[in-house]
C-alpha positions in Angstrom: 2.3 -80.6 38.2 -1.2 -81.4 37.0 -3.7 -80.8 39.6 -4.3 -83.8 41.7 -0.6 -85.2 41.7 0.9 -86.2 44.9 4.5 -86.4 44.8 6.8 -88.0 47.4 10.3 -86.1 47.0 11.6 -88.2 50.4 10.4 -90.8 52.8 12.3 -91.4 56.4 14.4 -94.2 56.2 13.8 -95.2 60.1 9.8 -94.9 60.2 6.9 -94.5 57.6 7.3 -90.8 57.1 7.2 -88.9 54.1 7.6 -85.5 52.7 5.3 -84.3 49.8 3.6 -82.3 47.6 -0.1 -81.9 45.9 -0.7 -80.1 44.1 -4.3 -78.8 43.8 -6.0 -75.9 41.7 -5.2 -72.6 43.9 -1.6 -74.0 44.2 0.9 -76.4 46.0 0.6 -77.7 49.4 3.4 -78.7 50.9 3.4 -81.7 53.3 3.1 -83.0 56.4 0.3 -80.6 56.7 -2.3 -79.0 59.4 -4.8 -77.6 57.9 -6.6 -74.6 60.3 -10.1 -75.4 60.8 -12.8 -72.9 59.1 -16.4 -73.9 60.4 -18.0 -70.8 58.9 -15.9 -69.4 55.9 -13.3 -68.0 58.7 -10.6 -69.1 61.1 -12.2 -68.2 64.5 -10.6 -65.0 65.1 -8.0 -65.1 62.2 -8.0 -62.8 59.0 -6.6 -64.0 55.8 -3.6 -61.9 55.2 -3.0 -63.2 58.8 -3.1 -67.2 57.9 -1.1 -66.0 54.6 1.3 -64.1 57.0 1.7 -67.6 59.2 2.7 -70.0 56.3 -1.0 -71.3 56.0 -1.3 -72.8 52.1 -4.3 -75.1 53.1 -8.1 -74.2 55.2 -10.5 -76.6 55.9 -14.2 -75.6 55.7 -17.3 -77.0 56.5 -20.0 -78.2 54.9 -22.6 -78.5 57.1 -22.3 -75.5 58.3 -21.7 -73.9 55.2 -24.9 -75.4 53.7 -26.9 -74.4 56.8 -25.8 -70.5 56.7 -25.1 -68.8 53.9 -26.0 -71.7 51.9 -24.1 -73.1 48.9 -26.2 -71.0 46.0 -25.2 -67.9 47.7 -21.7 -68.5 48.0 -21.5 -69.9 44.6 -23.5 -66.6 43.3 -20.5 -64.6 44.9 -18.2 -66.8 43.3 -17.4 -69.6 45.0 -15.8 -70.1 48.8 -12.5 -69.5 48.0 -13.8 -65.5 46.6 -16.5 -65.6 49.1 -13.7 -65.1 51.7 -10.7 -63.6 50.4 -8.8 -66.7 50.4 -6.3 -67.5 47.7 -4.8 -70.8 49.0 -6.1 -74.1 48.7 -9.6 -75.3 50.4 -10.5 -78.7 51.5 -14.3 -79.3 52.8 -15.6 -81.8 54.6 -18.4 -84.0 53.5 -20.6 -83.1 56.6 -21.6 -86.5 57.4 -19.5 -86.3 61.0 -21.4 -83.1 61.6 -24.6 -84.7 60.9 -24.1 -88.2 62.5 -23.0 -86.2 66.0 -26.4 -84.8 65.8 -27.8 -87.9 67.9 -31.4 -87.7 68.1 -31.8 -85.0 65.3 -31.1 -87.5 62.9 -32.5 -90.2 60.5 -29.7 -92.1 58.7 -31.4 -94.8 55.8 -29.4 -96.0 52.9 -30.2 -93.1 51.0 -28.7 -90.6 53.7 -29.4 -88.5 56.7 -32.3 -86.3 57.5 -32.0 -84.1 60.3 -33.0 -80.7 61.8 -31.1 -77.5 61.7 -29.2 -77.1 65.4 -29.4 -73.1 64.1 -33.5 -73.0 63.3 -34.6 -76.3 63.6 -35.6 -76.7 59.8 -35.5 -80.0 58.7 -32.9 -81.3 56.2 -31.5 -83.9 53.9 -28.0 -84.7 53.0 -26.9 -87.8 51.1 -23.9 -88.3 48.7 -25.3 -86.7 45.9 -26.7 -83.9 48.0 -22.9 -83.6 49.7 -21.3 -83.3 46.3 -23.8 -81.1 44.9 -23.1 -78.6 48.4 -19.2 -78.6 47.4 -19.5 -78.4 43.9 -21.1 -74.6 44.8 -19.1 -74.4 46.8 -16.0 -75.1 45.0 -13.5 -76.0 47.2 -9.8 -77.8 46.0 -10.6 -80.9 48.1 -14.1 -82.4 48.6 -14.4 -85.5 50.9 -17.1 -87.9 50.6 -20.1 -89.0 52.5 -19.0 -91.3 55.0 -21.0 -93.0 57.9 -18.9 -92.0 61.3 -19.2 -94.4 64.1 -19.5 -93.8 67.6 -16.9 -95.1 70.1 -18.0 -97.4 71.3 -20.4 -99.4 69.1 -20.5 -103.0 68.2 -19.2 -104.8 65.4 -22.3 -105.2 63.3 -23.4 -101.3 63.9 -20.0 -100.5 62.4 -19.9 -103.5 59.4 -23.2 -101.5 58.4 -21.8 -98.1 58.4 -18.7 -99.5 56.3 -21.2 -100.8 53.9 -23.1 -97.0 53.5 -19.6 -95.5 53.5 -18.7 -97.6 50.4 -21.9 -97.3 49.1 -22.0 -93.8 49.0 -18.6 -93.2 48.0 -19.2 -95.0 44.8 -21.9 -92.2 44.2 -19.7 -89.5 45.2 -17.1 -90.8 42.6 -19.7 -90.4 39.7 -21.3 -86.9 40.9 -20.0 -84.2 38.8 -17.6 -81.8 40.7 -16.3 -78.6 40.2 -13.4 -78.1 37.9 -10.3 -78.8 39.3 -11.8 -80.4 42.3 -10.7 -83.4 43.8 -11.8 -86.1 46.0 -10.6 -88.0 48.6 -12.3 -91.5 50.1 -12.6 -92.0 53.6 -11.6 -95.1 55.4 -14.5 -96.5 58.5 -14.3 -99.6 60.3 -14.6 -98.1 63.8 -11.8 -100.0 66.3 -12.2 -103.0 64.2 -9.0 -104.3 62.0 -10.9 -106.4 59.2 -13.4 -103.7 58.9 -10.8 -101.4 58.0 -8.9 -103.4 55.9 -11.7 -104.3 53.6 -13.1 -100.7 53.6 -9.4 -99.2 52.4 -9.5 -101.9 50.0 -12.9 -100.8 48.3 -12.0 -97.3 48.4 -8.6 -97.7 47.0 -10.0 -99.9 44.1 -12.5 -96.8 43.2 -9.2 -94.8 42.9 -9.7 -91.5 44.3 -6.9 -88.8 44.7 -6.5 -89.4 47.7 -7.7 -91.0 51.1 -8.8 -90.3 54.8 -8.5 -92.2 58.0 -12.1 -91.7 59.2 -13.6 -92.1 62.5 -10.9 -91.7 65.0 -10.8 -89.1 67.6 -14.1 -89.9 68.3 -13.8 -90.2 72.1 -11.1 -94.0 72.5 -8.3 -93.7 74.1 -4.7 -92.8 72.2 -3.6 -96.5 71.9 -6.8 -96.7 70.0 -6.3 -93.6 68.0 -3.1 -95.0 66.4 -4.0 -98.3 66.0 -6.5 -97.2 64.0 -4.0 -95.3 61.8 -1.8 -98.4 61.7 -4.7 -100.9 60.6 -5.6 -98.0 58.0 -2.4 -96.7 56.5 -0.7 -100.2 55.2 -3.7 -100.9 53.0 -3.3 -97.6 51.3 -1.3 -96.7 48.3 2.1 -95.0 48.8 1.3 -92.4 46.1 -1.4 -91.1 47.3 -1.8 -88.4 50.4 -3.3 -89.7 53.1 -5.9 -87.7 55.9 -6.0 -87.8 59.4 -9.5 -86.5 60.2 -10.1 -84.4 63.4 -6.8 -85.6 65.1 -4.7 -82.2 66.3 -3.1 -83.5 69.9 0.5 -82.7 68.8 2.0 -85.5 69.7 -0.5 -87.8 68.0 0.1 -85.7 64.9 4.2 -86.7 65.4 3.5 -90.0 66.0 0.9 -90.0 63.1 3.7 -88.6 60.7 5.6 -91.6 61.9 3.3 -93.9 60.1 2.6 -92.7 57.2 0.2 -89.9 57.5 0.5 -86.5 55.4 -2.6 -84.1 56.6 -4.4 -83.7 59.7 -7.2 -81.2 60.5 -8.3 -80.3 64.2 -10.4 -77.5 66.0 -7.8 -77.3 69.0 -5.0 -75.1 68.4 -8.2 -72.0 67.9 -10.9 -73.9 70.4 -8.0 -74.1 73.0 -6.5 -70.1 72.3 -10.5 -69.1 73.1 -10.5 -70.9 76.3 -7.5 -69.2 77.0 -5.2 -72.2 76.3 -2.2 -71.7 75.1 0.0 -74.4 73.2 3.6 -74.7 73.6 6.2 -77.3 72.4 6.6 -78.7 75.6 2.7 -78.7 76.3 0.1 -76.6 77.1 -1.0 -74.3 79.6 -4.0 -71.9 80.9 -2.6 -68.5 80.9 -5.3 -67.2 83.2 -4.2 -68.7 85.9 -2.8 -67.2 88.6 0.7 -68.3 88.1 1.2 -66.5 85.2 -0.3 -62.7 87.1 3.3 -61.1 87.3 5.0 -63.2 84.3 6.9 -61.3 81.8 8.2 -64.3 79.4 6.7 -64.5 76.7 3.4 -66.7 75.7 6.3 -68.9 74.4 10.1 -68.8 75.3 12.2 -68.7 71.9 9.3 -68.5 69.7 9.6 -66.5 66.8 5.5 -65.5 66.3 4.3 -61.6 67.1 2.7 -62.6 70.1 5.8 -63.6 72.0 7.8 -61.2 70.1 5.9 -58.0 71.6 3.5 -59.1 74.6 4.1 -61.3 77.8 1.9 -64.0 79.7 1.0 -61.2 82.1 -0.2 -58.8 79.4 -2.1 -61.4 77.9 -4.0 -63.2 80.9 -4.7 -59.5 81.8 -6.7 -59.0 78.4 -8.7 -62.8 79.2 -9.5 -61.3 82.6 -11.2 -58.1 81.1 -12.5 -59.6 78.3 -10.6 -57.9 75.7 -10.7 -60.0 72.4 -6.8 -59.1 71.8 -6.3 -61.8 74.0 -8.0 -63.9 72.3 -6.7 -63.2 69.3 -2.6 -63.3 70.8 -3.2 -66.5 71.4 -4.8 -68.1 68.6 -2.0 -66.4 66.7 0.5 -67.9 68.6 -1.2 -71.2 68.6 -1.5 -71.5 64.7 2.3 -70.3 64.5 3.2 -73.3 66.9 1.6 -75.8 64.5 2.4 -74.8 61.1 6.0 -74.2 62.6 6.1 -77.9 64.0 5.0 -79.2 60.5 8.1 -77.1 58.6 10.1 -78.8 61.2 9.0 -81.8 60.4 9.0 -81.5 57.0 12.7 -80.3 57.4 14.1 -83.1 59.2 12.5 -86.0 56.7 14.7 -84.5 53.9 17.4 -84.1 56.3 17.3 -87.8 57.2 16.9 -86.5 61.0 13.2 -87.1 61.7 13.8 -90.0 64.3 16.3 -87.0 66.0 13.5 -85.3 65.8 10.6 -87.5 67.2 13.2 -88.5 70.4 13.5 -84.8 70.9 9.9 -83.7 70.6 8.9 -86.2 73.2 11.9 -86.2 75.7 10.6 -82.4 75.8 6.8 -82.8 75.8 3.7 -83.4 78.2 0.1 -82.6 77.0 0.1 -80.3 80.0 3.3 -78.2 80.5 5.2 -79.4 83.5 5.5 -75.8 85.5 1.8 -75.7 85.4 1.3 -79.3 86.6 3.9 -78.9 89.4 2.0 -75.3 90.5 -1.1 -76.9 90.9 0.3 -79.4 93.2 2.0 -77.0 95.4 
């Protein structure tokens, strides 16, 4: 397949899912998809023989981050991200406009772009669409996303009809700055909690015709409802052969429900955030293994799961390493967390070309609660 293909090989016959492929330049990606979060060239705690090990074909990196420390020249010097960190799979990087937009008062966003300060130094920057290209052309990942304007939830109607307008205006720019070869770019759909605004913006993207397309600016602090109405005004206006992005959305069942209409990526700090807080994340929820519930507990992090965490250590072993500060711990459970994931999404992928994914949506739910039930009913005892 030529790099940049997205091919649908079967869609779900009671709900919008699909099961693809793309097919980028460091190989195929199979989807749905989570893509592991790597801020700073690195899954946080994670080697790359270890991702390999889990299933991982697809990281994320980012941008801003990447631009701030090393910086782009160097990593292109050392030959590009994917060499820069030992990783042979595929790379997508973000644009860093949601990185520099959450900045608050650091920032100054014109037409032109944003100009903020360095949270690492202070040193004072400027990113626009050229600038973001330019930063992931260095850097060369598989996927570059452009410069988009991320709202805030809430905002009013006119602050977000204005940062539709940049979006577009800047993606137009970003679809005529040169990129690295074999890269590809995907559009990002704003419009904040507003329907039109979304409609019109998918619209003008689409017409641009990019390889593909991202539902921006949820996840941004609204409630669910919110979250997947935002997917629902978003996905319908987008073309069925192209993959479509769920930016920053990693609650699992949001990511279910997500699949459900239509979506074929997502990307989320949570599953390795959560494992550092000692979270751990569980097909029917999550739990804090330091508590004191789990002192004397010899299941495993997981019951029935498959990863080497569960298969050689127990909640007690592991909420002993938290207590101590040992970064095995921290490790076990990140591990275990990413395995949880990328499992879910072969599952998923499994049961669209079974015809079975509604089977498998009624079970996931019947069996899930963001917070696992033993815990909840402990902490009311």
């Amino acid at each position: 397949m030529a790099v940049g293909r997205f091919e649908i090989i079967e869609t779900d016959v009671s709900s919008q899912a699909r099961r693809g492929r793309l097919q980028t330049a460091h190989g195929m990606v199979e989807t749905p998809v989570f893509m592991p979060v790597g801020t700073q060239a690195t899954v946080k705690a994670m080697s790359p023989l270890e991702m390999e090990e889990l299933g991982c074909e697809i990281l994320l990196g980012n941008t801003y981050h990447l631009n701030d420390r090393p910086g782009p020249d160097l990593i292109e010097r050392r030959g590009g991200l994917h060499r820069f960190m030992g990783w042979d799979g595929s790379i997508l990087t973000d644009s860093g406009g949601y990185q520099v937009f959450s900045l608050g008062a650091r920032n100054t966003i014109t037409d032109e772009g944003v100009s903020f300060k360095s949270h690492s130094d202070g040193r004072q920057h400027f990113i626009g669409p050229r600038e973001s290209m330019e930063i992931q052309r260095k850097l060369g990942s598989d996927i570059a996303m452009v410069f988009d304007e991320c709202p805030p939830y809430p905002c009013k109607k006119d602050y977000a009809c204005q940062a539709v307008r940049r979006t577009l205006d800047w993606a137009a720019i970003c679809r005529e700055t040169p990129r690295a070869e074999g890269q590809i770019a995907f559009g990002i759909v704003q419009g904040g909690a507003f329907a039109d605004l979304r409609e019109s913006c998918a619209k003008a993207l689409v017409e641009m015709d990019f390889e593909g397309y991202a539902i921006g600016g949820v996840s941004v602090g609204e409630p669910e409802d919110l979250i997947l109405r935002g997917v629902d005004d978003t996905a319908i206006h987008l073309p069925e052969q192209k993959p479509r992005y769920l930016m920053g959305v990693g609650e699992m069942a949001q990511m279910v429900e997500s699949v459900a209409r239509g979506v074929d990526m997502f990307d989320c700090v949570m599953p390795t955030r959560q494992a550092r807080n000692g979270t751990v994340s569980t097909r029917q929820g999550r739990y804090p293994v330091k508590a004191a519930l789990y002192r004397d507990d010899e299941r495993p992090l997981e019951e029935g799961c498959s990863c080497y965490a569960c298969r050689k250590f127990t909640r007690s072993y592991v909420r002993h390493l938290l207590n101590v500060g040992e970064i095995l711990g921290l490790r076990l459970i990140t591990l275990h967390n990413l395995h949880c994931y990328l499992k879910m999404m072969r599952e998923m992928r499994s049961a669209i070309e079974e015809g079975s994914f509604d089977q498998f949506r009624n079970e996931f739910h019947a069996a899930y609660q963001p917070v696992l039930k033993e815990h909840v009913q402990s902490t009311k005892e």
